[in-house]
C-alpha positions as CSV (number, residue, x, y, z in Angstrom):
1,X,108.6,110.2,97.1
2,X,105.4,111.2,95.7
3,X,104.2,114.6,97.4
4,X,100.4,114.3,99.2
5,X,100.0,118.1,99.2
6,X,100.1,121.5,96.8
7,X,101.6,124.7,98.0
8,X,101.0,127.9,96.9
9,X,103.4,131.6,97.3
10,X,101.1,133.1,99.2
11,X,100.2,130.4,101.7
12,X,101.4,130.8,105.3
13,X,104.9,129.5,106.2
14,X,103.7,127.6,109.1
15,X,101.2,126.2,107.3
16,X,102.6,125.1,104.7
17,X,105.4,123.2,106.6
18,X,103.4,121.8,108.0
19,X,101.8,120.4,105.3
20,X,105.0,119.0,104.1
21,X,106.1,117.7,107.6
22,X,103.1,115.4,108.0
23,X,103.3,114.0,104.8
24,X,107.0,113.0,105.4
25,X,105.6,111.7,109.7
26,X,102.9,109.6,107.6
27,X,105.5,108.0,104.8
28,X,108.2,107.3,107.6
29,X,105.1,105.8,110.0
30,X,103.8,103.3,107.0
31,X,107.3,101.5,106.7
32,X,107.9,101.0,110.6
33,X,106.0,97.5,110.2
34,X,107.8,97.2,107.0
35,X,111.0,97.3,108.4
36,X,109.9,94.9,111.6
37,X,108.9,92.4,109.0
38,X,111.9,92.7,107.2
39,X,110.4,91.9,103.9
40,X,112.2,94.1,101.5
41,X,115.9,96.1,102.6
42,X,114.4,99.1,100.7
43,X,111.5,99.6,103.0
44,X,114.4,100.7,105.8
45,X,115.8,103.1,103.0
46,X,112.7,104.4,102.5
47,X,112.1,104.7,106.4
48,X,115.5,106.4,106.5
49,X,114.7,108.8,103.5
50,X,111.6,110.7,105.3
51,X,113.4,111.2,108.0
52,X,116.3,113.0,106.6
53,X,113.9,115.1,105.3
54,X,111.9,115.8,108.2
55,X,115.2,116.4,109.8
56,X,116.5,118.9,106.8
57,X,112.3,120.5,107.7
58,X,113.0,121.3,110.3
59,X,117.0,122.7,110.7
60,X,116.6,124.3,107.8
61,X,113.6,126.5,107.8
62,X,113.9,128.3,111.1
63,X,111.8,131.1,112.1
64,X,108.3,128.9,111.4
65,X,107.8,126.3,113.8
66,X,108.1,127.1,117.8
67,X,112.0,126.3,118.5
68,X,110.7,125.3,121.7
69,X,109.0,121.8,120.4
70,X,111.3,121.6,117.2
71,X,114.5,121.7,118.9
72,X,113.6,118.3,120.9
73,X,112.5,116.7,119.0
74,X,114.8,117.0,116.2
75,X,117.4,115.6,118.5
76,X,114.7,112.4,118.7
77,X,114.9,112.4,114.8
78,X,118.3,112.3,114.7
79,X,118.8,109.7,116.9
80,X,116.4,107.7,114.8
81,X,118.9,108.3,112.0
82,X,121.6,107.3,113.9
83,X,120.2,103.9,114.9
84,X,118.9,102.5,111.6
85,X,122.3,103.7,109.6
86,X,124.8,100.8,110.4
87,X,121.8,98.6,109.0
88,X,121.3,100.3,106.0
89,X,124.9,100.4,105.1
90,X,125.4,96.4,105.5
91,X,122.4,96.5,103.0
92,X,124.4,98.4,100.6
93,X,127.2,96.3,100.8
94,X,125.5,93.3,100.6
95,X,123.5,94.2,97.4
96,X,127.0,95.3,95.9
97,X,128.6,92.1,96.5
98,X,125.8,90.4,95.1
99,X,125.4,92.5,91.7
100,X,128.2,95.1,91.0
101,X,131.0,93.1,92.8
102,X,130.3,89.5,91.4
103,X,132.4,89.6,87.5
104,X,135.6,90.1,88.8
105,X,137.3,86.6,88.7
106,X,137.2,85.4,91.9
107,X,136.8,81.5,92.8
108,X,133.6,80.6,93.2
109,X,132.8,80.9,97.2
110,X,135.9,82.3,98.1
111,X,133.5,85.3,99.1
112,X,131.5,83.5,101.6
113,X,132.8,84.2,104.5
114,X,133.3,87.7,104.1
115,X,129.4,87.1,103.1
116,X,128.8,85.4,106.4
117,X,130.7,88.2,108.2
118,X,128.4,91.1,106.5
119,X,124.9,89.0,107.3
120,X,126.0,88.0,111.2
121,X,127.0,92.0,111.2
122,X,123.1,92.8,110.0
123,X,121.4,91.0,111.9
124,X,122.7,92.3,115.0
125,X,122.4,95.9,113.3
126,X,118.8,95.0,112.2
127,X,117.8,93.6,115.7
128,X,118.7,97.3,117.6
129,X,116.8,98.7,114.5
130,X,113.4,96.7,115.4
131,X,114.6,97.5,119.8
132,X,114.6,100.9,118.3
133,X,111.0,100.9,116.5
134,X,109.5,98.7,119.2
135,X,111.1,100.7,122.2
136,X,108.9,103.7,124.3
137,X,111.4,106.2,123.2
138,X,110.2,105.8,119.5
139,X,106.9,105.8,121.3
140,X,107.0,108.6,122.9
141,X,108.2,110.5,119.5
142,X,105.5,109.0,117.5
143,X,103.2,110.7,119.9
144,X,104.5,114.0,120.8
145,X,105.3,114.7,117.2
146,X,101.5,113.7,116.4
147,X,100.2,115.8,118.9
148,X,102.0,118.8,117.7
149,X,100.8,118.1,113.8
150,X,97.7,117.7,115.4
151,X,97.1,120.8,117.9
152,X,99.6,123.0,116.0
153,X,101.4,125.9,117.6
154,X,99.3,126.7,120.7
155,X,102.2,129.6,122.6
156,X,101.0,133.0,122.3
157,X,103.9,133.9,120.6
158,X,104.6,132.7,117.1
159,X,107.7,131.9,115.2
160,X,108.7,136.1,113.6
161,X,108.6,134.3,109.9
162,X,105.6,131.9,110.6
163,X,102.7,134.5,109.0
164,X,105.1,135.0,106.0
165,X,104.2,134.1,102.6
166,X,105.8,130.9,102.2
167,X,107.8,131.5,99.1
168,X,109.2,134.5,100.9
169,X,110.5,132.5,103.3
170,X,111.4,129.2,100.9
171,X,113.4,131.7,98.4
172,X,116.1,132.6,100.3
173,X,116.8,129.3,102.6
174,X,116.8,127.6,98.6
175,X,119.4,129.8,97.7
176,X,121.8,129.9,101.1
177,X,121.5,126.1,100.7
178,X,123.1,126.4,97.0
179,X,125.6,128.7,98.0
180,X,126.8,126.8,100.7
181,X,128.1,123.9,98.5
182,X,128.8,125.9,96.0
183,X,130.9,127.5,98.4
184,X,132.2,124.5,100.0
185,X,132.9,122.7,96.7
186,X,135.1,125.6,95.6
187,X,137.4,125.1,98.7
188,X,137.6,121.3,97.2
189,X,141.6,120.3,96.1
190,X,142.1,118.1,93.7
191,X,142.5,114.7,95.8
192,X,139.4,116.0,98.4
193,X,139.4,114.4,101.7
194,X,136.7,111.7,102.4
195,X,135.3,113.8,105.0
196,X,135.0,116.9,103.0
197,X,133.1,114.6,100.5
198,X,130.4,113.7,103.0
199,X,129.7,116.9,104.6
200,X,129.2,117.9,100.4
201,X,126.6,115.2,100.1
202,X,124.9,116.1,103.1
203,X,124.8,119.7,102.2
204,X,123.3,118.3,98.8
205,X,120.7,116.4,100.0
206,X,119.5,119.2,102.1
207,X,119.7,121.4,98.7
208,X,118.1,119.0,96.8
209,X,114.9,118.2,99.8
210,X,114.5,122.1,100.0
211,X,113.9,122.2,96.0
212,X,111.8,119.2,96.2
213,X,109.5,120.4,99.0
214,X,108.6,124.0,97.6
215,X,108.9,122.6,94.1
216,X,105.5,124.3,93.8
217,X,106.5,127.5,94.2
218,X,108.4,127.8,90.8
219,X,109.1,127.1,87.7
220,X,108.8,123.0,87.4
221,X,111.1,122.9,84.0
222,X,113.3,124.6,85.9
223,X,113.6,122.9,89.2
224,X,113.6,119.6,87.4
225,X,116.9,120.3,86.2
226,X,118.0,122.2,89.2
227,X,116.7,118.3,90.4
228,X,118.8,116.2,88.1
229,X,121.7,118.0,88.4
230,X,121.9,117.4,92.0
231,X,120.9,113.8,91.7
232,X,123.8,113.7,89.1
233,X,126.1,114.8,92.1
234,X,125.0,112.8,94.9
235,X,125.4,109.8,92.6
236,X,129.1,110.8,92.8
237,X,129.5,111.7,96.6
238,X,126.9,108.6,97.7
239,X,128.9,105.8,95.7
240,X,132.5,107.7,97.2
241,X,130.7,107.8,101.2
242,X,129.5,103.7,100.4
243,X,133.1,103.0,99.3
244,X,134.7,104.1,102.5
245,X,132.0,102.1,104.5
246,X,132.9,99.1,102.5
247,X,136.5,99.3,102.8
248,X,136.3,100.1,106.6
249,X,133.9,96.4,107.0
250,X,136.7,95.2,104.8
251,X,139.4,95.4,107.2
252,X,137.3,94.9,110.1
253,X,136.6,91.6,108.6
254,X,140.6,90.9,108.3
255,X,140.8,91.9,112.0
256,X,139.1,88.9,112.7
257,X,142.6,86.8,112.7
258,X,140.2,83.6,111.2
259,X,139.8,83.6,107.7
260,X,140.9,81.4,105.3
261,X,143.4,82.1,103.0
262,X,141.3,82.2,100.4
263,X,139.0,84.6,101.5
264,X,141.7,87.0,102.5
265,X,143.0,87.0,99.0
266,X,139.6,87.4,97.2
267,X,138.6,90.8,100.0
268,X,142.1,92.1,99.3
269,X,140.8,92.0,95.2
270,X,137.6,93.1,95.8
271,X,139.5,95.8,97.8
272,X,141.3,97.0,94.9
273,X,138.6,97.3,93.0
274,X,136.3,99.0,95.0
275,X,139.3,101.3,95.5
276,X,139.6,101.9,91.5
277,X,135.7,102.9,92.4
278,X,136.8,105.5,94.4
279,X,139.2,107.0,92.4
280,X,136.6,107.2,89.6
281,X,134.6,109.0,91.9
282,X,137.0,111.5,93.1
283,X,137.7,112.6,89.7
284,X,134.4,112.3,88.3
285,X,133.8,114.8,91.6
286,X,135.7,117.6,89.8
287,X,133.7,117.7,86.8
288,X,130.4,117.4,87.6
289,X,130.5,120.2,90.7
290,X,131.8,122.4,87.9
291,X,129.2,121.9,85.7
292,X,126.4,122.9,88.8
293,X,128.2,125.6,89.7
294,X,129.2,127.4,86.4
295,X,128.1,130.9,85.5
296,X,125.0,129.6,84.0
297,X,123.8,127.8,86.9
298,X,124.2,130.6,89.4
299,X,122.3,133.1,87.1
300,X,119.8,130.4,87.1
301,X,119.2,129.9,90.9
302,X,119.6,133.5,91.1
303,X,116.7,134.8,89.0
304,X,114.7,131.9,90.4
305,X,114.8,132.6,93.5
306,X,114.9,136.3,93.0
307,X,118.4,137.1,94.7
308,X,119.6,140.6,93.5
């Protein structure tokens, strides 16, 4: 997601988030008729992307923006999120079965109706997404949160951190965000639970938006790695998170009671396979959270961010 502004350290924290907020409102606002058209399932993703990082925005850099208008309406964000994420996961799921899940031996349309099951389950999922988009709560979002961009903070009393230079304020939320999944990742056994996975990747993403938005601010060598390595992660934890969707559509589609035989034998296959994906994930897991948090990549965010 190509950035639409520059920041410098001394510019104001209010500012400058701003700055990064509306450009995140303005890429979420130019899919909305994207995703009503339904031309393309990666207009929805991208939908879904700027507002995750709105979201991250705005719980993750307190102290700026009046609590009183982000508190509300980061609830309205979420629920946004909430909405458009059983759509997004069918797409997933769909594209897999299409490309990664397609050489494994299995008769030739013995997949359809699990096919059928996934595409009926969308398009009820995509029709409360476009409800959703058309409905006068998204309304009502759309305009309070552009009134706010617009007008700014007009209460007397600003945020304590909102006249700070913003790379005073950036600095340490970047590195609270890294030790919490270091942190987090450390208290990670061997065989981690899948709900221990997601709240990693969450707490990754949020890591990884906070580098990306005040990627001005330092070093760009530097937080291009800080950058890849994360990507590198969420790789991991994403693919483990779409497995366990998968499997759950999986045995809701069993539940049914109607397939054929068939069909029932090829899901049950393509069930063992994406569980082999799992277990690759789980283990690749280990090794790769080891290599973000060794020795040399603490130094690293800690010089960079100027933590004594």
């Amino acid at each position: 997601m190509k950035k639409s502004y520059d920041l410098a350290p001394s510019d104001r924290a209010d500012e400058s988030v701003l700055e990064i907020v509306r450009h995140l409102f303005s890429v979420l606002l130019a899919n909305v008729d994207r995703v009503v058209a339904d031309a393309d399932v990666e207009f929805l993703h991208d939908l879904r992307v700027a507002n995750r990082r709105i979201r991250t925005a705005l719980s993750q850099i307190k102290g700026v923006l009046p609590a009183s208008v982000m508190d509300p309406i980061s609830l309205e964000f979420e629920w946004l999120g909430d909405v458009t994420g059983p759509c997004r996961d069918l797409d997933v799921f769909l594209l897999a079965l299409m490309s990664d899940y397609q050489p494994l031996g299995i008769p030739c349309g013995a997949l359809v109706p699990m096919e059928n099951f996934l595409r009926d389950r969308r398009r009820r999922e995509y029709s409360l997404v476009c409800a959703a988009l058309q409905s006068e709560r998204f309304h009502r979002l759309v305009e309070n949160w552009q009134w706010f961009l617009e007008t700014g903070d007009e209460e007397e009393t600003r945020p304590p951190l909102a006249t700070s230079p913003i790379v005073e304020v950036a600095s340490p939320r970047i590195f609270k965000a890294y030790r919490r999944l270091r942190k987090r990742g450390a208290k990670t056994d061997i065989d981690p639970a899948a709900a221990r996975l997601h709240r990693l990747r969450i707490d990754g993403k949020k890591l990884r938006y906070l580098l990306e938005f005040f990627s001005d601010l330092y070093p760009g060598t530097t937080i291009e790695r800080f950058i890849k390595e994360l990507k590198q992660l969420q790789d991991i934890l994403g693919g483990f998170t779409d497995t366990e969707v998968q499997l759950t559509l999986i045995d809701e589609f069993k539940d049914q009671g109607n397939a054929p035989a068939e069909a029932l034998a090829a899901v049950s296959r393509l069930a063992e396979t994406i569980k082999e994906r799992q277990r690759q994930f789980r283990s690749g897991f280990a090794e790769r959270f080891e290599l973000f948090t060794c020795e040399a990549s603490r130094k690293m965010y800690r010089k960079t961010f100027k933590i004594l």
